[in-house]
C-alpha positions in Angstrom: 0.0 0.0 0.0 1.7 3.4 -0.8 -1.0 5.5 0.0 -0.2 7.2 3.8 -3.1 7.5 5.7 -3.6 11.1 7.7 -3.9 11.2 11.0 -7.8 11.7 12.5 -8.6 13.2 16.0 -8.1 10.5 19.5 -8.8 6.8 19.6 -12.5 8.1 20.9 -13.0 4.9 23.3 -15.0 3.9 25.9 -12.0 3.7 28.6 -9.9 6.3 26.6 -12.1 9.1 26.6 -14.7 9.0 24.3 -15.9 12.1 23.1 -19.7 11.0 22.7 -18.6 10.5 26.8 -16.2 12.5 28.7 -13.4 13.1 26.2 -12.2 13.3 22.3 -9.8 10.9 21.4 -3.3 -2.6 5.2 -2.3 -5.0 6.1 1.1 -5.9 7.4 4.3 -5.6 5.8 7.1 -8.0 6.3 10.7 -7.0 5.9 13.7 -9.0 6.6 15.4 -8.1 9.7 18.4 -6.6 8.2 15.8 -4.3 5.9 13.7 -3.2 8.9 16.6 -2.4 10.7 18.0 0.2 8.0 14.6 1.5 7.6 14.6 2.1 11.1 17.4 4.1 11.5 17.0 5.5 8.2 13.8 6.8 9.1 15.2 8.4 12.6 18.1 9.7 11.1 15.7 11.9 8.5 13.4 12.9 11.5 15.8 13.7 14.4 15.3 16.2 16.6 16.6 19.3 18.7 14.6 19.3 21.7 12.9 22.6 22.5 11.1 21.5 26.3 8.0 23.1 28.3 7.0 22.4 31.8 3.5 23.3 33.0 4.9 26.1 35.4 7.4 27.5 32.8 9.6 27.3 29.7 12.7 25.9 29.4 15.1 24.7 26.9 17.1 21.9 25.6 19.1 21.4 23.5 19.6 18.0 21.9 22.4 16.8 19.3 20.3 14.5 18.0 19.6 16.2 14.8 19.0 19.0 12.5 15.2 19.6 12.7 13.2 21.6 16.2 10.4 20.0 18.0 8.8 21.8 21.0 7.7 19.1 24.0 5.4 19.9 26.6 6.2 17.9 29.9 3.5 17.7 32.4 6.4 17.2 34.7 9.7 17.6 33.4 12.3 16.2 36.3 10.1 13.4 37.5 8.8 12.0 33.3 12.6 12.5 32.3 13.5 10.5 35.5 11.2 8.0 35.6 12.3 7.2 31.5 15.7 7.3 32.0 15.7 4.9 35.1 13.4 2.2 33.0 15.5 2.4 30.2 18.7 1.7 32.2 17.2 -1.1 34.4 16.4 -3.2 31.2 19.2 -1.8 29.3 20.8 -5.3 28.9 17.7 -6.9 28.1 17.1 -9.1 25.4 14.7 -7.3 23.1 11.7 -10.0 23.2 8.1 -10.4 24.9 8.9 -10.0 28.3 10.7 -6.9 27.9 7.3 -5.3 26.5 5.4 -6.9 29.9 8.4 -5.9 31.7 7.9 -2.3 30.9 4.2 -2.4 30.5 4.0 -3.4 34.5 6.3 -0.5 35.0 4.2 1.8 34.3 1.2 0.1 36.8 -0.8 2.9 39.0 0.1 6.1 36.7 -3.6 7.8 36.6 -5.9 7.5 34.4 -6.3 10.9 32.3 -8.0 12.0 28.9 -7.2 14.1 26.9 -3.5 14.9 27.7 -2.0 15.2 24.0 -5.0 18.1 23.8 -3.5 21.0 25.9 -1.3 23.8 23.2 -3.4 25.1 21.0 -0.5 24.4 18.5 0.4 21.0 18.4 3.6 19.8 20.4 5.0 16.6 21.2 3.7 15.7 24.7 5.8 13.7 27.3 3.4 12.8 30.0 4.0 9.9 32.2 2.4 11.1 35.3 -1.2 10.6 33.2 -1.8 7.9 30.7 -4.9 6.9 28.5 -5.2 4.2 26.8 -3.8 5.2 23.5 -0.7 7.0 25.3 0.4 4.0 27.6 0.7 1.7 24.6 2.7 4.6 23.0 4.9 5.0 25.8 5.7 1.1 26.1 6.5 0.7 22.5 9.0 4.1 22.4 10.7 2.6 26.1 10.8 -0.2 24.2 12.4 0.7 20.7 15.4 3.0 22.9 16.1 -0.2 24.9 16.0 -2.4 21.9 18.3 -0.2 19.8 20.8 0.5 22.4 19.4 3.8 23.1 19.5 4.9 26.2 19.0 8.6 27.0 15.9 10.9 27.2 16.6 12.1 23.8 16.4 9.3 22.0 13.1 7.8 24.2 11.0 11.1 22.9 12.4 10.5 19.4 11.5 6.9 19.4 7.7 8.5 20.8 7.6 10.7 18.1 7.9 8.4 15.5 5.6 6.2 17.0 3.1 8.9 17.3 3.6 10.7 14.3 3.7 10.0 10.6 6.8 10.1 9.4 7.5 12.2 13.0 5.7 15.0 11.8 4.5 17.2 14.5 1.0 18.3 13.5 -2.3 17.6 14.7 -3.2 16.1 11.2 -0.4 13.9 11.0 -1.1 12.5 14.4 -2.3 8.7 14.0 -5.6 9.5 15.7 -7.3 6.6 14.4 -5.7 3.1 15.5 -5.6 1.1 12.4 -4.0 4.2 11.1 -1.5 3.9 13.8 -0.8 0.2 12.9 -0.6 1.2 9.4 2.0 3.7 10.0 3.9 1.9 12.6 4.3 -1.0 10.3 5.4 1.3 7.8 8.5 1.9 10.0 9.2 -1.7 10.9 7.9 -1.5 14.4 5.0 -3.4 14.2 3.3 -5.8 12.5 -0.5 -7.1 12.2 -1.4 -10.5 13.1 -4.8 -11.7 10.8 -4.4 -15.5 10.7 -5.2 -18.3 11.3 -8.7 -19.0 11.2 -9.8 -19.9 13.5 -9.8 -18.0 15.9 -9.8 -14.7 13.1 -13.2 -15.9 11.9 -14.7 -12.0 11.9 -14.3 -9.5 9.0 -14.1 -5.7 9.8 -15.3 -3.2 7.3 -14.4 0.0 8.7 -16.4 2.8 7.7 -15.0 5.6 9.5 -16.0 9.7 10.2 -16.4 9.8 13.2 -14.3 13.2 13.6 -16.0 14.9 10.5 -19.0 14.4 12.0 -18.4 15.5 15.3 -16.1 18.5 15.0 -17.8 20.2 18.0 -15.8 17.6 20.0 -12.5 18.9 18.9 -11.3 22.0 20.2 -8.2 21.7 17.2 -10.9 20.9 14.9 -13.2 23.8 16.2 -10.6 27.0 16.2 -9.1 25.5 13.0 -11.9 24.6 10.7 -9.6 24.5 7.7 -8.0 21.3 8.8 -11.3 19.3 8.7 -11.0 18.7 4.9 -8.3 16.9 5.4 -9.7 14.6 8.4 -12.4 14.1 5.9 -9.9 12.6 2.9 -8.3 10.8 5.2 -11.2 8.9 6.6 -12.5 8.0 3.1 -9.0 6.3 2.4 -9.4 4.1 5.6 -13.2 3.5 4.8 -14.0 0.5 3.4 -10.4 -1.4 4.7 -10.9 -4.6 5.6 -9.2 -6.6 8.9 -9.8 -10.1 10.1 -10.3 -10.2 13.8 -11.3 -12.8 16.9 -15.1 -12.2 18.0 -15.2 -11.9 21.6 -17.0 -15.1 21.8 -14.0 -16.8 20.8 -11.7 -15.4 23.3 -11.3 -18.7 25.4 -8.3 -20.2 27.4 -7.3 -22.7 24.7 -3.9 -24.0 23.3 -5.0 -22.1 19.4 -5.6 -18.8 20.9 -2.7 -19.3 23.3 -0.5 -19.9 19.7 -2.0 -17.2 18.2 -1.9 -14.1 20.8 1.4 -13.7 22.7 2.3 -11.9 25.5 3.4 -8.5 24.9 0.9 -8.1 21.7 -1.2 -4.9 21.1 -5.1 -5.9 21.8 -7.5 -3.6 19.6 -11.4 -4.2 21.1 -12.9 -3.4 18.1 -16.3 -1.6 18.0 -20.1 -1.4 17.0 -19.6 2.2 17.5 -21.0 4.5 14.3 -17.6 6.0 12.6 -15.2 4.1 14.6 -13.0 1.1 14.3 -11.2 0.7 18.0 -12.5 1.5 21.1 -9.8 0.4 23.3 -6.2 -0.9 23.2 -4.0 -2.9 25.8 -1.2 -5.3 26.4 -2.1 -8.6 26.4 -0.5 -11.0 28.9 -1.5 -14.8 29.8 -2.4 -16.4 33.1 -3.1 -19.7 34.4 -6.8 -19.0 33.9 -6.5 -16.8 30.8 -6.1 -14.0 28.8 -6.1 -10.5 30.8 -5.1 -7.3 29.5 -2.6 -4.6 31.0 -4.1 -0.8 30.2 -4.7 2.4 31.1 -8.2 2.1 32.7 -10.9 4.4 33.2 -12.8 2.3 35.2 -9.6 1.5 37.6 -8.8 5.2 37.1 -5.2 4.4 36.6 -2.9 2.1 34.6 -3.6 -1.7 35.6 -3.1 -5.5 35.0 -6.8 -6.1 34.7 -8.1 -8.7 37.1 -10.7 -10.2 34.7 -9.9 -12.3 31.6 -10.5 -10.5 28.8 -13.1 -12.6 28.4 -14.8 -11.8 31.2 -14.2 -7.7 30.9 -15.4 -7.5 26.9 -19.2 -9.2 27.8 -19.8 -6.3 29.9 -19.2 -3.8 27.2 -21.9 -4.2 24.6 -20.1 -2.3 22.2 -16.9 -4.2 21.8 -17.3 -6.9 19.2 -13.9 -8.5 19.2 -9.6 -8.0 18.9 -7.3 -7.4 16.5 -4.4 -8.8 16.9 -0.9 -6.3 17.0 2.9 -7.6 17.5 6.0 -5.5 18.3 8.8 -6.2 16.0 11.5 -8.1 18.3 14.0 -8.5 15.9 
């Protein structure tokens, strides 16, 4: 697929602030290792960044030497988010770069608050560095770019927020419109760049097609304060949900989401869970690690119900029967090699 999908406003979901609630919010591509790692650092060499950084009290700056190209960051707390990345990325620093290193750092992150809406506060958009609040969307993010620096021998602050830009970004372009609001636009994109892939096989258990039809956003601009003072940048939310619409993904029906040895060989710990939704204009509603125990699947996430990030106690099972809404998972692995 060459065509790059535009970004589209927040992941909308039920425990990740869904605007109609409280807050707005192709398939894979394989490369061989040695090609997805020079796309990888290919692709962060072209978008490195000098770090301009913003605390919520006041303005200070940083200078990185990790490229040509500016990017302003808004912290929510500078000293403690810079701290708290630097001492997880040092404490795996020698670890091997496979599933448990993704739990590993997922559990890290256990009891940060739950909070919506964090990547929407500058009227101009900026790459935010928050890990005092997490949604759903934003705790994956974080995993995957803790992840990446570790797995690439990276190990400062610097090259953590690059690492999050690209994973937030297309092509680590800071702009509301190139943010990958959607999720399967985020998997598109994130494939793209050889850090992750999406699992659609076998069958069973992916016995479900998804047809996405998505605008969501287009049709509910009132819920986007970006969207509201910039009306100009709707058009484009618009073109990019009619290249999305009509996509089609396989995916496991919740039904189907039992503790057997298939669906133990199909969904490994550490992979990305999507809950797909019934919900008009929408294809995710809510995202999480998943990780295996003795009596199931459960999902680590940033909850809303929990209020903060947690290693659900219910199977997934259990949790997705009492959500109406959520029809079943698609299936997302991190590169590890």
């Amino acid at each position: 697929m060459t065509t790059t999908f535009l970004s589209l406003a927040v992941a909308l979901l039920t425990q990740c602030g869904n605007p109609s609630e409280n807050s707005v919010k192709p398939q894979s591509q394989h490369n061989a290792n040695t090609q997805q790692d020079s796309l990888q650092q290919k692709t962060l060499q072209q978008n490195s960044l000098q770090v301009k950084s913003k605390t919520a009290d006041k303005e200070a700056s940083d200078s990185s030497s990790c490229g040509k190209s500016s990017v302003s960051i808004t912290y929510y707390n500078k000293v403690k988010d810079r701290t708290r990345i630097e001492q997880i990325i040092n404490k795996y620093s020698h670890h091997t770069a496979d599933p448990t290193l993704i739990i590993a750092i997922s559990r890290e992150l256990r009891g940060i608050p739950y909070v919506a809406k964090t990547l929407e506060v500058n009227k101009q958009e900026k790459l935010v560095v928050n890990l005092s609040q997490l949604d759903c969307t934003t705790y994956v993010e974080n995993v995957l770019a803790i992840y990446l620096s570790i797995k690439n021998g990276k190990t400062s602050f610097d090259d953590y927020a690059q690492y999050l830009r690209m994973v937030r970004y297309q092509n680590g372009e800071v702009s509301y419109p190139a943010r990958q609001h959607y999720f399967t636009d985020w998997i598109y994109e994130n494939t793209q760049k050889g850090f992750v892939e999406e699992i659609q096989s076998p069958n069973p258990p992916f016995t479900a097609t998804q047809t996405l039809l998505i605008d969501f956003m287009s049709t509910h601009t009132s819920l986007y304060p970006m969207l509201k003072d910039n009306p100009q940048m709707i058009g484009r939310i618009a073109k990019t949900e009619q290249l999305l619409s009509g996509k089609k993904f396989s995916y496991i029906p919740k039904s189907a989401i039992h503790n057997t040895k298939l669906l133990r060989s199909t969904i490994h710990d550490g992979d990305i869970i999507a809950i797909t939704t019934s919900k008009a204009g929408l294809d995710t509603s809510h995202i999480g690690i998943a990780v295996w125990h003795k009596d199931g699947l459960h999902m680590l996430n940033a909850s809303q119900i929990h209020k903060k990030v947690v290693e659900e106690p219910m199977t997934l099972y259990q949790y997705m029967q009492k959500h109406p809404s959520q029809t079943g998972i698609r299936i997302v692995r991190v590169q590890t090699k």
